[in-house]
N, C-alpha and C positions, 0 to 999 in steps of 0.2 A: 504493500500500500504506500501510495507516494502524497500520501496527504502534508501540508505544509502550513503549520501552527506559530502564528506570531501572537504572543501574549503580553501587552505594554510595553513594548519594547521600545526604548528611549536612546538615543546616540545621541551625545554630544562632545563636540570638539571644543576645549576651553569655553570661549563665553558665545560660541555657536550650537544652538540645537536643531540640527540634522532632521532626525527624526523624534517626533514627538508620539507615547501612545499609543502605539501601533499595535491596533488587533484586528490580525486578520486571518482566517481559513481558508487556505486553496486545497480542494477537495481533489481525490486519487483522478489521473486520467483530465484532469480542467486543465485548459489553458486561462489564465489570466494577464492581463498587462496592466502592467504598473505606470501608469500616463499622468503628465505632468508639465508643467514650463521648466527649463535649465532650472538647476537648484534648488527644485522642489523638494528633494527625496528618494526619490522614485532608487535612482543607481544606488544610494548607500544602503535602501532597503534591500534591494537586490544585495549586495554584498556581505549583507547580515546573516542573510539566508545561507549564502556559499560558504559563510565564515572566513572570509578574507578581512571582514569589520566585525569585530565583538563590539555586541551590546552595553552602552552603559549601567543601562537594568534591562528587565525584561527579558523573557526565555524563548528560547525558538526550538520548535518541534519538527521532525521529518522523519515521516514514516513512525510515527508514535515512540519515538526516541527523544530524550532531551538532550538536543548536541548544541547548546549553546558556549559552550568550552571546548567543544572537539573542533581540529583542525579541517579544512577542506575535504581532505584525503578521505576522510572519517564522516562523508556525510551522505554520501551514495548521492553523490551528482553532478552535473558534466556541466561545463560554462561552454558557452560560444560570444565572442567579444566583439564589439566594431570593430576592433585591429584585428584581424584573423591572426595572424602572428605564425605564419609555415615558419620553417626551417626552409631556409633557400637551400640548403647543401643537401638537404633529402629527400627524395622522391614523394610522389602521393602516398604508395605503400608504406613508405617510413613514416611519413607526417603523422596516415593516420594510426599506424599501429604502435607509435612512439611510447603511448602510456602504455601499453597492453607490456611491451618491453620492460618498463621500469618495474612492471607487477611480476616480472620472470611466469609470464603467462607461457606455457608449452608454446612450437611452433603452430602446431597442428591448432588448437586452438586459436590463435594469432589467425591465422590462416581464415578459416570459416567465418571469427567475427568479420575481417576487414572484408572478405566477399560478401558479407550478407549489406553490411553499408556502405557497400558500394553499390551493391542492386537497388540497393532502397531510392540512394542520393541520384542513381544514373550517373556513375562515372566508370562505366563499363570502359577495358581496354586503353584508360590512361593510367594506372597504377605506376608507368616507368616515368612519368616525365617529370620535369621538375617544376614547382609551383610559378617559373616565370612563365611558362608555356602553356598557364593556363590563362582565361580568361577572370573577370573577376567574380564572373556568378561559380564560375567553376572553383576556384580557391574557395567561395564560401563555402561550396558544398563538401570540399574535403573537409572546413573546420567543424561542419555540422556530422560529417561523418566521424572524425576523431572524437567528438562526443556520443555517438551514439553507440562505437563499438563499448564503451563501458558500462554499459547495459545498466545505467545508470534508476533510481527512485525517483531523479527530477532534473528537467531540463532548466537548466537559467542563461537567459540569451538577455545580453546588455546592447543593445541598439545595433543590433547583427546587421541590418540591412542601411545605416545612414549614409556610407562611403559607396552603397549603388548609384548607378543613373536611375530615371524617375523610370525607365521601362520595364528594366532588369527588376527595380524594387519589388513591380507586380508581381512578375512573374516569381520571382523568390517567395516574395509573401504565400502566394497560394504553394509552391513544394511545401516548405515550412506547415502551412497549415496541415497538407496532405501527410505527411509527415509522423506528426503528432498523432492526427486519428488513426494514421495504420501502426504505428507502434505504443498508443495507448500510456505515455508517459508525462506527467505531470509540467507540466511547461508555466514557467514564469518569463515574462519578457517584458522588457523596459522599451518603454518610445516616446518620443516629443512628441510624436505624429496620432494625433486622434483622428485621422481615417484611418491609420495604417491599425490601431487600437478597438478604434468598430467592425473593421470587417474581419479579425481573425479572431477574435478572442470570443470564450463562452462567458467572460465578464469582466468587466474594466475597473480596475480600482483605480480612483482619482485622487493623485496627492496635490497638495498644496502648501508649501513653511513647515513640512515636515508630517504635515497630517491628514490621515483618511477624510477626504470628503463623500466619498459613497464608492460601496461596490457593489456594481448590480448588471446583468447582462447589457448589451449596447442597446439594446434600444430605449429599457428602460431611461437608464442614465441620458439619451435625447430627449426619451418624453417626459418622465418625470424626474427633471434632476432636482439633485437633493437641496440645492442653495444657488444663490446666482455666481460663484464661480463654476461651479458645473456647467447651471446655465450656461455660458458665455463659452467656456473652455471645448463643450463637446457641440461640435455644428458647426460646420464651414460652408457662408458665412456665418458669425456670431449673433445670438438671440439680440433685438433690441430691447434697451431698456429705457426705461422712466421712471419717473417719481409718480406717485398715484394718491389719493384719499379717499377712504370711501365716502360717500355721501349720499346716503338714504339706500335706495334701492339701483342706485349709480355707479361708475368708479369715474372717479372725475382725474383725470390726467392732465387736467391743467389746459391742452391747445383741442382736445376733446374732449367725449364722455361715452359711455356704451354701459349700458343695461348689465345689475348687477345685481343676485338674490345671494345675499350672505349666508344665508342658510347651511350647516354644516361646517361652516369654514372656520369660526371661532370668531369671525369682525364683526367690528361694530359701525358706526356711524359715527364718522371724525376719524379712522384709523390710517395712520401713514402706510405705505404699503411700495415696493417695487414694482412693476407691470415689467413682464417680460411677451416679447413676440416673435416669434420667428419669422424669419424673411420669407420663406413660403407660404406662409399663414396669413401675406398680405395681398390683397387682391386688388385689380382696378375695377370700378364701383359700376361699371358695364357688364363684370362678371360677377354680382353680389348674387343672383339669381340661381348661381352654382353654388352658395356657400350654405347651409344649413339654419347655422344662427350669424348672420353678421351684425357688426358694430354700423352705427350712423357712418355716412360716407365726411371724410375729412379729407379736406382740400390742400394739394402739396402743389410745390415746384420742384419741376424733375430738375436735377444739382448736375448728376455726372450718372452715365450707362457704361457698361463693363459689359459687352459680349462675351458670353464666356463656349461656345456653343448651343449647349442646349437649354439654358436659360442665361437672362440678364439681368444684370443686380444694379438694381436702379436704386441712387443715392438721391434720398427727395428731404425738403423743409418744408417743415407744415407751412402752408401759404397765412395764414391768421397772424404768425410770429413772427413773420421776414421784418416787416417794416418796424415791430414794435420790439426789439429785443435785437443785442447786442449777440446772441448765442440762441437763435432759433435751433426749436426743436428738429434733430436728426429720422429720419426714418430712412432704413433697406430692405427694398421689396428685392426678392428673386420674382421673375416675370418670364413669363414663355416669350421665347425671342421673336417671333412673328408679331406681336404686339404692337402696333405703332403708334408709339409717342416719342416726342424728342427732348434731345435735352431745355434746357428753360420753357421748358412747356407747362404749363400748369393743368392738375387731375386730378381728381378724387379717386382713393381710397379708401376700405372697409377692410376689417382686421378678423378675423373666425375668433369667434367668441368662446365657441368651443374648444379653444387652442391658445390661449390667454392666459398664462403663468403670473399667480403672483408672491410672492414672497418677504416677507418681516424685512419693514425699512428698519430698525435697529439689527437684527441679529443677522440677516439674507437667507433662512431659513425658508424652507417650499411652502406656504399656504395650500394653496389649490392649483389646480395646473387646467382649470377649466374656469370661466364663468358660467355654467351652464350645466355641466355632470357634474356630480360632488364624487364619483369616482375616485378622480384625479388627486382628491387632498392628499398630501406630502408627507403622511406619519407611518407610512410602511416601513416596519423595521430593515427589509431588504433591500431600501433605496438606501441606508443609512451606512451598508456594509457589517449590520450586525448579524454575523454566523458561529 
C-alpha cells in the first residue's frame, strides 16, 4: 500500500516558515499534484515526503510506516526531477539500471527490470546510446524509467516536465499519466502549471505561504473553490472579482445588482461579501435567452480582444464608471470568436447567476458558489482537503 500520510507537519528555515500545518492523505494508486505560485510550498512539501527535508514537527507516513527520521533510501520511493541529471558517460542501460547496481541486484534480475521499463516508457532498441543522442522527451523517459525499475510505494516527480517545449509537454503529460494507471503506483507531483495540474491529477492540493488551501478532484477545486485564492489560482483566464453587499433580497456590487435569496447561505442584509465570476459565465445580453437565470444586462466598453482561437477574452469597463471614477470597474468575458463586437464599442452584458461565487470579505472563505442553488455553499469538508 503506497498510501502517503502528512500529519502537521511544519518546516521552517530560521525566521522562514516553508511549510505550515500540513495534513494531508494521498490514498494507495492516486495521483495528486501539489500546485502553487514559486515559493508557495509545494517543492519543500515534496521533499519532506522523499526525506531529503526533515520536518521541523510533524510526522510523515508511507505505506503505514512512520519514516519521518528515515533517510531516502529507506522510504520505498523513486524521485524524477526537472534536471533529469543522466550520466553523460553511461548508456540508457546504465543510467537506468545505475540504482538497481548500487543495491548488488543479480544480473539476471537487472536485466528483466530495465526490459520491462523500457516496454513501458517505449524506448525499445536505444539501450546502447548515450543520453546526448537522445532527444529531450527521450532523456525524460529514461529518468522516468530509472525510477520505475525500483518498483518503488511512491512516485515523487518535482516539475519533471518545465525544461519541455509546450508540445513535447502534452505529449509527456499524457505517457506520465498513462503510466501511473498501468502500473498502479502512488504518484505525487509538483507544478506551477494548473492546467498541466487539472488535466492529470485525481486531485489537486492547492498550496499557498506554506498552507493547504483545499484538496479536492479538479473540477471540484474550479467549481467550488474553497476561498478566493483558489478562486483566482485555478482557471485560465482568472475568476473576476468584486467587492459586493448584500442588500435585501439583492447583491449590490456597486456598478450593478442581480437578484439574491440568502436563504441557506448564513447572510444577512448589510453583509460585505466578495463576488467572484468566471469569464465564461459572462455573456452578451443578445444571448441572455440561452442563460437559465441571468443577472440584469450591465453596460460595458469593450477595452482590448485577445483572439485566442477558439474563444476571445474581451477586456471590458462597466460603461456607468468610465467617466465617474478614476479606477472603473474591470470585467473579462471569454466570448465565442465569431461574435462581432469591437474594440471601444460599447455592450451589454449578463452574468449566470447560477454560476456567481461568493465569498467572506474579511476571511475569503466560499459562501455559496450559486445565487440560485444552495447546493453550491462552501462547507464541504472535501473542498477543505480534510481526509
Amino acid at each position: 500500500m503506497g498510501q502517503v500520510n502528512l500529519t502537521d507537519v511544519r518546516k521552517e528555515y530560521e525566521d522562514v516558515v516553508a511549510v505550515e500545518g500540513m495534513d494531508l492523505t494521498i490514498e494507495d494508486d492516486e495521483f495528486v499534484c501539489l500546485v502553487g505560485p514559486s515559493g508557495c510550498g509545494k517543492s519543500t512539501t515534496l521533499e519532506t515526503i522523499a526525506g531529503l527535508t526533515m520536518p521541523t514537527d510533524g510526522t510523515v507516513e508511507i505505506a503505514g510506516l512512520d519514516v519521518t527520521d528515515k533517510p531516502p533510501k529507506d522510504r520505498e520511493i523513486a524521485m524524477v526531477f526537472q534536471n533529469i541529471a543522466l550520466f553523460p558517460h553511461m548508456d540508457v542501460y546504465e543510467n537506468i539500471s545505475f540504482g538497481l547496481r548500487l543495491r548488488n541486484y543479480d544480473d539476471d534480475e537487472i536485466d528483466r527490470r530495465v526490459e520491462r521499463a523500457v516496454e513501458i516508457v517505449q524506448l525499445e532498441g536505444m539501450l546502447d546510446r548515450s543520453p546526448d543522442e537522445l532527444s529531450g522527451g527521450q532523456q525524460q523517459r529514461v529518468g522516468i524509467a530509472r525510477a520505475i525499475v525500483r518498483q518503488p510505494e511512491v512516485f515523487l516527480m518535482d516539475e519533471p516536465l518545465a525544461n519541455l517545449d509546450a508540445k513535447l509537454r502534452v505529449s509527456m503529460r499524457t505517457e506520465i499519466q498513462r503510466l501511473q494507471k498501468e502500473l498502479g503506483i502512488t504518484t505525487v507531483y509538483v507544478t506551477h502549471d494548473q492546467e498541466e495540474a487539472m488535466t492529470m491529477s485525481d486531485r489537486i492540493a492547492v498550496i499557498n505561504d506554506g498552507e493547504l488551501q483545499q484538496c479536492s478532484p479538479p473540477l471540484v477545486c474550479y467549481n467550488q473553490p474553497a476561498n478566493t485564492f483558489v478562486a483566482q489560482f485555478i482557471g485560465s483566464p482568472s475568476m473576476n472579482l468584486f467587492d459586493g453587499e448584500v442588500d435585501g433580497d439583492e447583491l449590490d456590487v456597486g456598478d450593478f445588482r442581480a437578484e439574491f435569496d440568502t436563504v441557506g447561505t448564513g447572510l444577512h442584509d448589510g453583509d460585505a461579501v466578495r463576488v467572484g465570476v468566471r469569464p465564461e459565465d459572462i455573456y452578451l445580453a443578445d444571448d441572455a435567452d440561452n442563460v437559465p437565470h441571468p443577472s440584469d444586462p450591465v453596460r460595458v466598453s469593450v477595452d482590448v480582444l485577445e483572439p485566442v482561437g477558439d474563444q476571445t477574452y474581451a477586456y471590458m469597463l462597466v460603461e456607468d464608471a468610465v467617466g465617474d471614477s478614476d479606477d472603473p470597474t474591470e470585467v473579462l468575458a471569454s466570448l465565442d470568436p465569431d461574435r462581432d463586437i469591437e474594440e471601444q464599442s460599447t455592450v451589454e452584458v449578463v452574468f449566470s447567476r447560477d454560476d456567481v461565487h461568493l465569498f467572506d470579505a474579511a476571511t475569503g472563505d466560499a459562501v455559496t458558489h450559486s445565487l440560485v442553488d444552495r447546493t453550491g455553499v462552501g462547507d464541504d469538508s472535501t473542498a477543505r482537503g480534510e481526509s
